[in-house]
DRENDO-1510 file (C-alpha; in Angstrom, 1 decimal, always signed):
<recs>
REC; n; res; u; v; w
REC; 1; UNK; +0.0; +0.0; +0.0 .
REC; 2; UNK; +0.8; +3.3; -1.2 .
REC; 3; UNK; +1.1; +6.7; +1.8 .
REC; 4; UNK; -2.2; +8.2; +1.4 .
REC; 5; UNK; -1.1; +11.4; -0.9 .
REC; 6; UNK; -0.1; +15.3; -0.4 .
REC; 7; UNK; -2.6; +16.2; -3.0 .
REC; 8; UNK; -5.2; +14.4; -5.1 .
REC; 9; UNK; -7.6; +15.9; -7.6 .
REC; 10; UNK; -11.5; +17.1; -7.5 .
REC; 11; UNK; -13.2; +15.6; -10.3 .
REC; 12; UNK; -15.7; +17.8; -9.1 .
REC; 13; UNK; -14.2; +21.1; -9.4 .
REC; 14; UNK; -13.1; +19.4; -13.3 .
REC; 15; UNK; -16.9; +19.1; -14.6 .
REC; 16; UNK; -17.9; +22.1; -12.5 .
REC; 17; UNK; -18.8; +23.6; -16.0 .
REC; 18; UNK; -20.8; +20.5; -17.0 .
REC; 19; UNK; -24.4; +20.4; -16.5 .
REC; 20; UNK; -25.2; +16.6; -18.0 .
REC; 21; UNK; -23.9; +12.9; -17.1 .
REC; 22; UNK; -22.4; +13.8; -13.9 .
REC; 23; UNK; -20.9; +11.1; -12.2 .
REC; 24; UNK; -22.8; +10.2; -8.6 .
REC; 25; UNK; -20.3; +8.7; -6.0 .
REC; 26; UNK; -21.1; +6.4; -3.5 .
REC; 27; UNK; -24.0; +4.8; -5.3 .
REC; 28; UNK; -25.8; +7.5; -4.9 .
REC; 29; UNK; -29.0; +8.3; -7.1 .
REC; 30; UNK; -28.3; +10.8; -9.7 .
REC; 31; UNK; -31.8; +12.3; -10.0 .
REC; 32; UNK; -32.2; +14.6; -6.4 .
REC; 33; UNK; -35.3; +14.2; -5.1 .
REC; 34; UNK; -36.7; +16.0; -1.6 .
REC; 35; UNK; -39.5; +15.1; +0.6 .
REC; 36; UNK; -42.5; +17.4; +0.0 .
REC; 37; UNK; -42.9; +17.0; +4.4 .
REC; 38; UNK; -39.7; +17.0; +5.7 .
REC; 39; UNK; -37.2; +18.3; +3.0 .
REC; 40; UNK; -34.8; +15.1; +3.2 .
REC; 41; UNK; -33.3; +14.2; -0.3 .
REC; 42; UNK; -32.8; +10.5; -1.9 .
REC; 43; UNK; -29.4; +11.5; -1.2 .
REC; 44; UNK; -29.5; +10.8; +2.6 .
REC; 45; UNK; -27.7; +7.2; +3.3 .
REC; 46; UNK; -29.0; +4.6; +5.6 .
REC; 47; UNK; -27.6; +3.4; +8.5 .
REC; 48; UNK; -24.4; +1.3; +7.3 .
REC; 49; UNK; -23.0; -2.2; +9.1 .
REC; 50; UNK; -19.6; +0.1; +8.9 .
REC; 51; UNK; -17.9; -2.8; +9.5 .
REC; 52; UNK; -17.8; -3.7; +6.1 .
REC; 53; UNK; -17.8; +0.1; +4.8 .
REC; 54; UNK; -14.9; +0.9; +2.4 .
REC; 55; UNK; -14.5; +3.8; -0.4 .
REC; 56; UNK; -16.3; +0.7; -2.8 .
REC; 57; UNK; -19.1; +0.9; -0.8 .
REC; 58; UNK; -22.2; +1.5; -2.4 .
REC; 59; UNK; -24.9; +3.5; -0.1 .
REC; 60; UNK; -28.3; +2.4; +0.3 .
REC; 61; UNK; -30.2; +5.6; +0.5 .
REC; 62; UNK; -33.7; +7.0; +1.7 .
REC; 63; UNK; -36.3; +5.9; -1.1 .
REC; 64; UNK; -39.0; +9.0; -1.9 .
REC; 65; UNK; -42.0; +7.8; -3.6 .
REC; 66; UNK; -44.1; +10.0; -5.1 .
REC; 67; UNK; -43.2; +13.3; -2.9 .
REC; 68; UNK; -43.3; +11.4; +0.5 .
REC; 69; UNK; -39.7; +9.8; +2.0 .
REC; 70; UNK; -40.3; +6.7; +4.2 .
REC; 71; UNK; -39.4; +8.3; +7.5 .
REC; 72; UNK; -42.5; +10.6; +7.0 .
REC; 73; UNK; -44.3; +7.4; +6.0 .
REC; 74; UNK; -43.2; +5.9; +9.0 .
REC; 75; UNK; -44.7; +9.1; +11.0 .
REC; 76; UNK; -47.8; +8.5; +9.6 .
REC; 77; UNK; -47.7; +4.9; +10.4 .
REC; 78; UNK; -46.7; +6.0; +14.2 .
REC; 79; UNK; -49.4; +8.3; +14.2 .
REC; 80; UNK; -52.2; +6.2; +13.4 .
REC; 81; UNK; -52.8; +2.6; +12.7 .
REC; 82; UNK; -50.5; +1.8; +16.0 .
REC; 83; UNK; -51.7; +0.9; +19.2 .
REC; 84; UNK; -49.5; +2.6; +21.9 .
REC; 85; UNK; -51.2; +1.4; +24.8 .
REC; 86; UNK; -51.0; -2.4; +23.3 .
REC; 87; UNK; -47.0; -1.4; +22.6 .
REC; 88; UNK; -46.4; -0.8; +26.6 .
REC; 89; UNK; -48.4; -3.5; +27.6 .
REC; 90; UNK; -45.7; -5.5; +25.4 .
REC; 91; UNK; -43.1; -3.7; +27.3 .
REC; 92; UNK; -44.5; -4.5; +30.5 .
REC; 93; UNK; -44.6; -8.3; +29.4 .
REC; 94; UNK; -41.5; -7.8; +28.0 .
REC; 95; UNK; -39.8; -6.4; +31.6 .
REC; 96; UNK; -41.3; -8.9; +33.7 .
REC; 97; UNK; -39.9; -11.7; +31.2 .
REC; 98; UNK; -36.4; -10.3; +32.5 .
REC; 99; UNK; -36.8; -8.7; +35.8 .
REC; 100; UNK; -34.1; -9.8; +38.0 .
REC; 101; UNK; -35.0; -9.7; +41.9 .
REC; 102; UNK; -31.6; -10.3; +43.6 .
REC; 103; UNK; -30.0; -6.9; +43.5 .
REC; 104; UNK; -28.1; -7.6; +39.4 .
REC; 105; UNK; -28.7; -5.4; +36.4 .
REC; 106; UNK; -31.3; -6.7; +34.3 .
REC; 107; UNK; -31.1; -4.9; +30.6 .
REC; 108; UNK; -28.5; -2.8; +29.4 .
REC; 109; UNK; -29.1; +0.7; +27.7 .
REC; 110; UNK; -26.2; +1.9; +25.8 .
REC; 111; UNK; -25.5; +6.2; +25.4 .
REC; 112; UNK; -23.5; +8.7; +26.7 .
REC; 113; UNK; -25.8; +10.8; +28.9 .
REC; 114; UNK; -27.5; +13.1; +26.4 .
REC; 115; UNK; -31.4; +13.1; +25.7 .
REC; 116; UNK; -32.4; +9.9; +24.4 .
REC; 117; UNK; -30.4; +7.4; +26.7 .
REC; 118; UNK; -30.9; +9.2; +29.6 .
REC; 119; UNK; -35.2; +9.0; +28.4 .
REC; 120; UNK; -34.9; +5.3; +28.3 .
REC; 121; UNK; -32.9; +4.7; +31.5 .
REC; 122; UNK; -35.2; +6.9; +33.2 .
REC; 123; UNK; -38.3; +5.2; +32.0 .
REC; 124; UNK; -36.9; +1.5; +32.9 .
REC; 125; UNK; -35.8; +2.3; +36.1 .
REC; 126; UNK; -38.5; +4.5; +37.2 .
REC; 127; UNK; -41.7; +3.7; +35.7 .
REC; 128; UNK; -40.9; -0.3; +34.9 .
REC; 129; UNK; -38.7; -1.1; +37.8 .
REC; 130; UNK; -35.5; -2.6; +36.0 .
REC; 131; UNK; -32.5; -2.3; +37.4 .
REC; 132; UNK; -30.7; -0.8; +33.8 .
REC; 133; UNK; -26.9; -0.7; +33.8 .
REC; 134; UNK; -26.0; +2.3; +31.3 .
REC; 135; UNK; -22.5; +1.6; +29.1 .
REC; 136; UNK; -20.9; +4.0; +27.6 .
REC; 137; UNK; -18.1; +4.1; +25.0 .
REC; 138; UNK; -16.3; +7.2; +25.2 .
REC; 139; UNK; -16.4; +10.3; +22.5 .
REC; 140; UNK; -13.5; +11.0; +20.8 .
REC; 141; UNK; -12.9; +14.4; +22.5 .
REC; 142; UNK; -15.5; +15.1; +25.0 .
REC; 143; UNK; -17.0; +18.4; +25.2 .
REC; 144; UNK; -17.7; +19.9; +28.4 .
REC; 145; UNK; -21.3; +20.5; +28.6 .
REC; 146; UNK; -21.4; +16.6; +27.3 .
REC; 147; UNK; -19.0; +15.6; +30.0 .
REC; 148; UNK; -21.1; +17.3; +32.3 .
REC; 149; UNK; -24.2; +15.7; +31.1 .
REC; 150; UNK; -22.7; +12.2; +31.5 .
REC; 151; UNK; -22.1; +12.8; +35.5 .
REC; 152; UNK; -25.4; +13.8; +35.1 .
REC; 153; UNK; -26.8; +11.0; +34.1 .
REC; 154; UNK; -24.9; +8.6; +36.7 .
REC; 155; UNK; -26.1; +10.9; +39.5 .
REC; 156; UNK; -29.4; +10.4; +38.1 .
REC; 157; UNK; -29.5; +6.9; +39.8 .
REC; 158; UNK; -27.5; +5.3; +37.4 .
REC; 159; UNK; -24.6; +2.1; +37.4 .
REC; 160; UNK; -22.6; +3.1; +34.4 .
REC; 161; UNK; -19.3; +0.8; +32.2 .
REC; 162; UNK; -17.2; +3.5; +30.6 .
REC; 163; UNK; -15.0; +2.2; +28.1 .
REC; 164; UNK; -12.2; +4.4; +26.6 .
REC; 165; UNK; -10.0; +2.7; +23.8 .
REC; 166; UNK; -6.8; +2.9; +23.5 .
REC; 167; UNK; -6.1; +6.3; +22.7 .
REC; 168; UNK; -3.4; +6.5; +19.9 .
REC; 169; UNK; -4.9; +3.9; +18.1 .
REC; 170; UNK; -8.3; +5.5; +18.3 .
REC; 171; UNK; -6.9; +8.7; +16.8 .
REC; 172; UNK; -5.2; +6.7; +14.3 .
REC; 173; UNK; -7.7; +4.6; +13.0 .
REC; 174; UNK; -10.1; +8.1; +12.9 .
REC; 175; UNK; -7.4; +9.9; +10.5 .
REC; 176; UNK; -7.1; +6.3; +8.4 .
REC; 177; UNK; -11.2; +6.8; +8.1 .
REC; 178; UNK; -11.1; +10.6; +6.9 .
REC; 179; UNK; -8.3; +9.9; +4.3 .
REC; 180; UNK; -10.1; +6.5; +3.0 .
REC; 181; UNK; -14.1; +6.9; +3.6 .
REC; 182; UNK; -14.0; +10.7; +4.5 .
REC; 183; UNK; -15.6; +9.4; +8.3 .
REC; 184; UNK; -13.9; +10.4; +11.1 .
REC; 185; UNK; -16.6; +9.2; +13.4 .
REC; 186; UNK; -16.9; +5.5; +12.2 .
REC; 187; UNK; -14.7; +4.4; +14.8 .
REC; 188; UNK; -16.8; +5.9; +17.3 .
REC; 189; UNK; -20.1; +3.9; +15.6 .
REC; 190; UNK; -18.3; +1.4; +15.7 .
REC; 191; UNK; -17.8; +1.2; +19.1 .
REC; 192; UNK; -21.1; +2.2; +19.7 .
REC; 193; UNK; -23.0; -0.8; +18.4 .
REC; 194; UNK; -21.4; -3.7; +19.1 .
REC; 195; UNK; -20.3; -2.2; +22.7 .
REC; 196; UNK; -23.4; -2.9; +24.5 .
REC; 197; UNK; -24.6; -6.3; +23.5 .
REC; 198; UNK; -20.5; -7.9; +23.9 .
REC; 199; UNK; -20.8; -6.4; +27.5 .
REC; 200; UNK; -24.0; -8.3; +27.9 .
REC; 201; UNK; -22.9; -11.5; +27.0 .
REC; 202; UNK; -19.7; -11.0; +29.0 .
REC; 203; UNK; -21.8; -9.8; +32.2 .
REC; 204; UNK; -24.9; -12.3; +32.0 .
REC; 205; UNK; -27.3; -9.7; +31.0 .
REC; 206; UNK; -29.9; -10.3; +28.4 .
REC; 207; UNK; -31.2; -7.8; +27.4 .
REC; 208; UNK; -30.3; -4.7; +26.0 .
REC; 209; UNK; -32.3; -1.6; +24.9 .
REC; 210; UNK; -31.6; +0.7; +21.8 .
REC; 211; UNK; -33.4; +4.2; +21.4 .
REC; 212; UNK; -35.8; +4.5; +17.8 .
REC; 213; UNK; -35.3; +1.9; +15.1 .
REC; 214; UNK; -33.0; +3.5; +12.0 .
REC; 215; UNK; -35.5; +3.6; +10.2 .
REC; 216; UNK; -37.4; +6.1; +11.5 .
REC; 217; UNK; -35.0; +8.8; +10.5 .
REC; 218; UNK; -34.1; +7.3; +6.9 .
REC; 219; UNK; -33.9; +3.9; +6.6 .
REC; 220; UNK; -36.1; +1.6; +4.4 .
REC; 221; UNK; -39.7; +1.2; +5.5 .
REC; 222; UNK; -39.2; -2.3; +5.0 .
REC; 223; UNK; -37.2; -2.3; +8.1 .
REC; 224; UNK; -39.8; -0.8; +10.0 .
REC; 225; UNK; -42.2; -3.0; +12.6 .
REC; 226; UNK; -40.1; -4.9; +14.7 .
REC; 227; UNK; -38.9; -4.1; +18.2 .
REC; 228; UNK; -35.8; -6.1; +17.4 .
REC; 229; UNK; -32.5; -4.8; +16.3 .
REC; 230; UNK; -31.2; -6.5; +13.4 .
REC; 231; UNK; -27.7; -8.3; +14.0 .
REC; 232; UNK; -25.9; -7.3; +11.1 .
REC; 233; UNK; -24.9; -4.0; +13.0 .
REC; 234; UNK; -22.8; -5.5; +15.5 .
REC; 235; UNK; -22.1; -9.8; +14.5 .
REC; 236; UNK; -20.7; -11.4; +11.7 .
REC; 237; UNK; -19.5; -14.9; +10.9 .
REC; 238; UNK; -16.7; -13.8; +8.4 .
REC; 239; UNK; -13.6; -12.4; +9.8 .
REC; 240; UNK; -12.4; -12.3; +6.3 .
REC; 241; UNK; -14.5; -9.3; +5.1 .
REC; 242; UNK; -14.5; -7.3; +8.1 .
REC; 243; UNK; -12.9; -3.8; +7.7 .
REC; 244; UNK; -12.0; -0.6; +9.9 .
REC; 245; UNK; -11.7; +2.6; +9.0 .
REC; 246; UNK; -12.1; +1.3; +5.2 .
REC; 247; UNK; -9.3; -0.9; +5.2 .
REC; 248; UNK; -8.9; -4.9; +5.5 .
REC; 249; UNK; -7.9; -6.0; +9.0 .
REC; 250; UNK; -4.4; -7.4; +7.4 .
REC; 251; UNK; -3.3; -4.4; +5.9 .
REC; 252; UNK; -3.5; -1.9; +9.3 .
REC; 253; UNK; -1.6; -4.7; +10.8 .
REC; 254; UNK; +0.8; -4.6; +8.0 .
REC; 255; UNK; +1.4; -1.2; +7.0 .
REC; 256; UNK; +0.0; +0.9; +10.0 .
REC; 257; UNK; +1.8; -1.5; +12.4 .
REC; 258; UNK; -1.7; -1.9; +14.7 .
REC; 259; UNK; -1.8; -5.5; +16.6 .
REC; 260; UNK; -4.7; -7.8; +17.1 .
REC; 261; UNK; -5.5; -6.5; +20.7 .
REC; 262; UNK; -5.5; -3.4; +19.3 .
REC; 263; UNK; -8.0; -4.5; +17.4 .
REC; 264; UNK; -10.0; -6.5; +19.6 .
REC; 265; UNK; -12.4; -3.6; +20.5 .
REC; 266; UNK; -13.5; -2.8; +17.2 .
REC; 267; UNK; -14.3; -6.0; +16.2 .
REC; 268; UNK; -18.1; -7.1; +15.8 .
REC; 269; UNK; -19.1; -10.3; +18.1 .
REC; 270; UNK; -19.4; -13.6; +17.1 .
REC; 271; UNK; -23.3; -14.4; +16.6 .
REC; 272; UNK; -22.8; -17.8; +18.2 .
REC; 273; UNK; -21.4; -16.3; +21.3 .
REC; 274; UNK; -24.5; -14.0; +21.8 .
REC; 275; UNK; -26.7; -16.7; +20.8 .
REC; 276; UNK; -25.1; -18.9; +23.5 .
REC; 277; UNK; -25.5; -16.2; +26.4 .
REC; 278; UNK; -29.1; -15.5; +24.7 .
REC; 279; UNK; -28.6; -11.8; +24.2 .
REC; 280; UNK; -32.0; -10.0; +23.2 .
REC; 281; UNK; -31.5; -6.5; +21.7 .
REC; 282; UNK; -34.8; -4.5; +21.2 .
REC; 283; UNK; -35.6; -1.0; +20.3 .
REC; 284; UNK; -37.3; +1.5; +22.9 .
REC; 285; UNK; -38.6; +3.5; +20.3 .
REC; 286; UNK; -41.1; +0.2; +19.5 .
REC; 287; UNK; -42.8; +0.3; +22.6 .
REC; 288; UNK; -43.0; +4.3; +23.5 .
REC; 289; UNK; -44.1; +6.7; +21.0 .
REC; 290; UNK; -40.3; +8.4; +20.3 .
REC; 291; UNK; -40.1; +12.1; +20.0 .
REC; 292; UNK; -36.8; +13.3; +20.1 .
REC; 293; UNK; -38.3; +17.0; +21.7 .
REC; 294; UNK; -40.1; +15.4; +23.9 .
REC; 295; UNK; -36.8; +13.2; +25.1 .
REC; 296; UNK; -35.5; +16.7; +25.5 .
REC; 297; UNK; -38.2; +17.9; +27.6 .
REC; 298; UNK; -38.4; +14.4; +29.9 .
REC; 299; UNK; -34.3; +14.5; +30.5 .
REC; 300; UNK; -34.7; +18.1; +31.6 .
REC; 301; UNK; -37.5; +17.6; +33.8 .
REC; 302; UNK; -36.3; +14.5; +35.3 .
REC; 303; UNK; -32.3; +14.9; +35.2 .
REC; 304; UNK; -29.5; +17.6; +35.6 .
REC; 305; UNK; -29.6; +17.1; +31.6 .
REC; 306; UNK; -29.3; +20.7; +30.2 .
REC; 307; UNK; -28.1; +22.1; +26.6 .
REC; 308; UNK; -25.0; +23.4; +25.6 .
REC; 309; UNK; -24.4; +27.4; +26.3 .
REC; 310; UNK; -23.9; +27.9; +22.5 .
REC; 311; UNK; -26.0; +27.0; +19.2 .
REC; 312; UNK; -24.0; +23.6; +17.2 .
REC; 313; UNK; -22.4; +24.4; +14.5 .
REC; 314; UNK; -23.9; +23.4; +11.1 .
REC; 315; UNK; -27.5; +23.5; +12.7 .
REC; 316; UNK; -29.8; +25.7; +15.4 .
REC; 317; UNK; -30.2; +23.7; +18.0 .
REC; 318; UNK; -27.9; +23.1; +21.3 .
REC; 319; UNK; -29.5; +19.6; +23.0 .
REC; 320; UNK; -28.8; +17.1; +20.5 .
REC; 321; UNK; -25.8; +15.0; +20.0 .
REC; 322; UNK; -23.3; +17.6; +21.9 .
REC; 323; UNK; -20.6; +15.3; +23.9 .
REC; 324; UNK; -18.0; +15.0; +21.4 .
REC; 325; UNK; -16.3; +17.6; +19.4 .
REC; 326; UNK; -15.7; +15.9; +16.5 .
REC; 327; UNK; -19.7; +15.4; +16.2 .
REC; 328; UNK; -19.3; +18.6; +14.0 .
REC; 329; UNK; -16.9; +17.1; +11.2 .
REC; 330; UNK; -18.7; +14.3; +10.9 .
REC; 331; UNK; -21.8; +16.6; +9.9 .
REC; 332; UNK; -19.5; +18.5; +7.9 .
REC; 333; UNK; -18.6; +15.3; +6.4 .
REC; 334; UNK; -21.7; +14.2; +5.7 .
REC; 335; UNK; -22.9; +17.6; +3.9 .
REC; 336; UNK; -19.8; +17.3; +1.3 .
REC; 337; UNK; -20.6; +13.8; +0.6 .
REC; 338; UNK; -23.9; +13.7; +0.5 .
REC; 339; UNK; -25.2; +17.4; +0.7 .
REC; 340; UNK; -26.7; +17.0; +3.5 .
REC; 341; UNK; -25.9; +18.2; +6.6 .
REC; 342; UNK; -26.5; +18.8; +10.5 .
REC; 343; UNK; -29.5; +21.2; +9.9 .
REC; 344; UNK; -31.2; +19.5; +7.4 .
REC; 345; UNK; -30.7; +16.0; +9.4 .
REC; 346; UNK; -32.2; +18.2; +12.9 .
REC; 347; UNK; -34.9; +20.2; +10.6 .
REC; 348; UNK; -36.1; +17.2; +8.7 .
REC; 349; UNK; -37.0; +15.4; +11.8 .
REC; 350; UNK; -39.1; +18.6; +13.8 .
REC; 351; UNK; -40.8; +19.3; +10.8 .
REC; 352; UNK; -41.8; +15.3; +10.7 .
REC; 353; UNK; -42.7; +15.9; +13.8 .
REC; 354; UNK; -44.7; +18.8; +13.7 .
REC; 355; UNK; -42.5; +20.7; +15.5 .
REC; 356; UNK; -41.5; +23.2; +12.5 .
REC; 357; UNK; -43.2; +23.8; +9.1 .
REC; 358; UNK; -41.8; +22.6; +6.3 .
REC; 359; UNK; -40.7; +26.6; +5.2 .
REC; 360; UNK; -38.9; +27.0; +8.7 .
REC; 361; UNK; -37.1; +24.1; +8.2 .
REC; 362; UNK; -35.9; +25.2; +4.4 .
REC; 363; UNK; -35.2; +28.8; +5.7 .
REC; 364; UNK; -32.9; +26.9; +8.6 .
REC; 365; UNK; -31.5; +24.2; +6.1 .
REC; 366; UNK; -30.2; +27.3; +3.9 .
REC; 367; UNK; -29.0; +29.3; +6.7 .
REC; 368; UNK; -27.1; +26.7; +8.9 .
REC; 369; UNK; -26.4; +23.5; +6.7 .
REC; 370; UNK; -23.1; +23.4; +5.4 .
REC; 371; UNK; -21.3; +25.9; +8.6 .
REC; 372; UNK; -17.2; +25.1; +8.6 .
REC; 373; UNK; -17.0; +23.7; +11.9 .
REC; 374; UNK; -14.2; +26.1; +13.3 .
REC; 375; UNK; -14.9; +26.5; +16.6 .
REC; 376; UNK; -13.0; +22.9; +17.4 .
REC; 377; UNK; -10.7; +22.7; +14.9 .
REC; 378; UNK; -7.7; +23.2; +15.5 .
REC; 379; UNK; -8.0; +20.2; +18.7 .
REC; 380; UNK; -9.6; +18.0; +16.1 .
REC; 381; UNK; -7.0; +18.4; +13.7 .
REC; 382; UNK; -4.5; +18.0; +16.2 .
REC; 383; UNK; -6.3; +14.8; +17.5 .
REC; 384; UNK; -6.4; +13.2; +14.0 .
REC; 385; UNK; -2.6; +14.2; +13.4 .
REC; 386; UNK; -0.1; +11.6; +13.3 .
REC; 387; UNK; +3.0; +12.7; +14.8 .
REC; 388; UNK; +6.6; +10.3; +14.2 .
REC; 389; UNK; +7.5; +10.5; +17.6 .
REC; 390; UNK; +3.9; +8.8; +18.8 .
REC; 391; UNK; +3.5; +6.6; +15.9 .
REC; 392; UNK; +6.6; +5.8; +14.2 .
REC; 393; UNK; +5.6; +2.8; +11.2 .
REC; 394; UNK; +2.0; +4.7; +10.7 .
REC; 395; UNK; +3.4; +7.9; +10.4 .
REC; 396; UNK; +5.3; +6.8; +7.1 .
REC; 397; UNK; +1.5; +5.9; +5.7 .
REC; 398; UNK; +1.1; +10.0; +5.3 .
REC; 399; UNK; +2.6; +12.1; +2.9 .
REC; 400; UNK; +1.3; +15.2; +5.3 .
REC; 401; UNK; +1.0; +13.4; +9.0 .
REC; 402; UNK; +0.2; +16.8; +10.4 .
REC; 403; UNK; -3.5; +17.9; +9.2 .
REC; 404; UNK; -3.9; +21.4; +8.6 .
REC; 405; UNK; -6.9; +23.7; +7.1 .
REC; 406; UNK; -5.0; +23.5; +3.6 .
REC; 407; UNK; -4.7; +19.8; +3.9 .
REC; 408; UNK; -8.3; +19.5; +5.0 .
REC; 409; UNK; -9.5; +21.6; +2.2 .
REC; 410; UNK; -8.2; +19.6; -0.3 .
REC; 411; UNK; -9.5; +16.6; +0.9 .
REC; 412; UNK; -13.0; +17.9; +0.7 .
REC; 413; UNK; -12.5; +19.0; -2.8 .
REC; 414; UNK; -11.9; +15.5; -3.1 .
REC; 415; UNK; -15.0; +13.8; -1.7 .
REC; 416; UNK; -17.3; +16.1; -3.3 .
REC; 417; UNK; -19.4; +14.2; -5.9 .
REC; 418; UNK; -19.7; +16.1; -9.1 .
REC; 419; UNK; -23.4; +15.6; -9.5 .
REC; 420; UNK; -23.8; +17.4; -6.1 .
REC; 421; UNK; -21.2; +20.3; -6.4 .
REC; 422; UNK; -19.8; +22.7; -8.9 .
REC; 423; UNK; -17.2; +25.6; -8.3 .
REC; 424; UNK; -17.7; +29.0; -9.4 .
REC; 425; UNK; -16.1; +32.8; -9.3 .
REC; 426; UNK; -17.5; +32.8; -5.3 .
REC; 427; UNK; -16.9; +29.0; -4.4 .
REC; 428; UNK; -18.5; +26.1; -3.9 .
REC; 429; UNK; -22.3; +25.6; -4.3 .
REC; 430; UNK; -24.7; +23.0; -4.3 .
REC; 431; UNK; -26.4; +22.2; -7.6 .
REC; 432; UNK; -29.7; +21.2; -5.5 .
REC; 433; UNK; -30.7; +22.3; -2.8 .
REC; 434; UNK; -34.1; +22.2; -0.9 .
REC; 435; UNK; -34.2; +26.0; -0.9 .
REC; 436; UNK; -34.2; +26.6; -4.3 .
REC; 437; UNK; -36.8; +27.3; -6.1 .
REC; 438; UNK; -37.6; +24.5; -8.5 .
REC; 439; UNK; -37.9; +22.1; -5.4 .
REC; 440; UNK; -39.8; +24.4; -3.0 .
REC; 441; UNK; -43.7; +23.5; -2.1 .
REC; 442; UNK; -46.1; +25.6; -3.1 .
</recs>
């Protein structure tokens, strides 16, 4: 394997002049379509088993039929033909099926203090009477408000496993995903799904609780209906295809010097081992009506839980998803990929919701989406930088081991898909965008 390069072209910036057969990366569909309810585009990926996510990857995205996307079929489905009272009757059932009565843990529910894992602890504990342990695997660069909000959580009346991986291989394998997939947080998703149910099977617990199924917020429909989580996100059978951070398991070993316990964390679980210790991982969000606002509302009311002092960057709000810094380059990430970014993802879901009309959430979409993250990045880049004197071998894989904004730029230019972006005299700009007039609702 080559050192990832100094430099490397834009073909997007090369056909910014073109108008016609634009080449879509990442499988995705070539013909932009937005949601005449929640302005989300056929652009927006699912959920991936990241796992197995390399720069071949082709993305399953967010079908739009007619005018309607799935998640705001979904809402309708949520809405209206399901019984909620019947749901928490199945919760009920489903608690006293695991209840433990001598003083052990009895589910698990994964998170990292903010909104929605403190809402399901809160409800298990104190309206079902389980005994929830929380687990937590660590942000890549906590913030402080989300630091804050973890403690709070714990002194909430809460047991909590904090796991914090190795920390130079953490930072390496997040600055291998940004040169290979443009991802810096897969390891962090990584760690995030397959966390929880190996802790259960190592700690006798059976069952653990997710927040919403994906596919309320973009996933297929097809998905939808089942309080189980689907075991592709954290299992598999074939060692042989697993990757991290978009490259095979051999070649970090090989060329990025990275051992097999360093490893070991990131690795999803062998199905047979969860099967043997009868692991059972469900989704909150079947059983209670999920509203991300209200979650808001219920970890203020009940917890310490409060928002961060400023606005996020790339969106308006300041209560979701604010423990780790880097949560704003993976936004920013996300919009040069796919378009899309923080405020349409936070937008899409109030005005499914009700909670904003569909105008207000184009007007914020066009003033937010897209913000440079600057207020952390300089410690991000820092954190992602791969320094001779810590890493030695690795730091060989890098023409430029030392990110800077220049470098960063570049690399954007890189991952821009042409029939997304064109550059002109003032930049950068999106050739569709829900604000625009040929896409707005009349």
């Amino acid at each position: 394997m080559k050192p990832f390069p100094k430099s490397r072209d834009s073909l997007a910036a090369k056909l910014s002049k073109s108008d016609s057969d634009l080449p879509a990366y990442y499988g995705l569909p070539n013909e932009v379509k937005f949601c005449s309810i929640c302005i989300l585009s056929n652009q927006r990926p699912a959920s991936a088993v990241e796992f197995n996510h390399s720069d071949e990857t082709k993305k399953v995205t967010l079908p739009i039929n007619g005018e309607v996307c799935d998640a705001c079929r979904i809402h309708k489905l949520k809405h209206g033909k399901i019984d909620w009272a019947s749901r928490e009757e199945e919760l009920r059932e489903l608690c006293n099926q695991y209840r433990r009565n001598d003083g052990r843990h009895d589910c698990i529910v994964p998170g990292s203090g903010g909104k929605d894992s403190i809402y399901a602890a809160h409800l298990l504990k104190y309206k079902y009477n389980m005994n929830p342990l929380t687990v937590t695997w660590a942000p890549h660069i906590y913030t402080a408000w989300g630091w804050k909000n973890f403690q709070s959580w714990i002194h909430a009346g809460f047991d909590n496993y904090l796991f914090t991986p190795n920390g130079l291989v953490h930072r390496l394998l997040t600055r291998i995903s940004l040169e290979t997939i443009f991802h810096p947080f897969q390891p962090f998703i990584i760690g995030q799904k397959l966390f929880a149910p190996a802790l259960a099977s190592q700690l006798d617990i059976k069952l653990v609780f997710w927040g919403e199924p994906e596919s309320e917020d973009g996933n297929p429909i097809a998905e939808y209906g089942t309080s189980e989580q689907d075991w592709k996100y954290f299992t598999s059978k074939d060692r042989d295809s697993i990757k991290l951070s978009g490259l095979e398991l051999g070649i970090l070993k090989e060329y990025f010097g990275l051992k097999e316990h360093d490893l070991k964390p990131y690795l999803p679980v062998d199905p047979q081992i969860l099967l043997d210790a009868e692991i059972d991982v469900r989704y909150m969000g079947y059983y209670e009506l999920w509203h991300p606002q209200n979650n808001y509302y219920y970890s203020m009311d009940n917890t310490n839980f409060k928002p961060a002092p400023e606005r996020t960057v790339g969106t308006y709000g300041k209560y979701s998803g604010i423990d780790d810094k880097i949560d704003d380059f993976h936004y920013y990430t996300t919009f040069l990929k796919f378009g899309i970014g923080r405020a349409t993802y936070d937008s899409a879901q109030e005005a499914r919701n009700e909670d904003l009309l569909r105008d207000e959430a184009v007007d914020l979409v066009k003033r937010y989406d897209g913000e440079y993250p600057e207020r952390f990045a300089k410690e991000c880049f820092e954190y992602m930088s791969i320094p001779e004197s810590e890493y030695g071998l690795a730091s060989k894989m890098f023409e430029v081991p030392m990110i800077t904004n220049e470098y960063f730029e570049m690399l954007s230019d890189n991952f821009r898909s042409p029939h997304l972006w064109r550059k002109g005299k003032n930049g950068w700009e999106l050739r569709h965008a829900c604000w625009m007039k040929k896409y707005l609702k009349t």
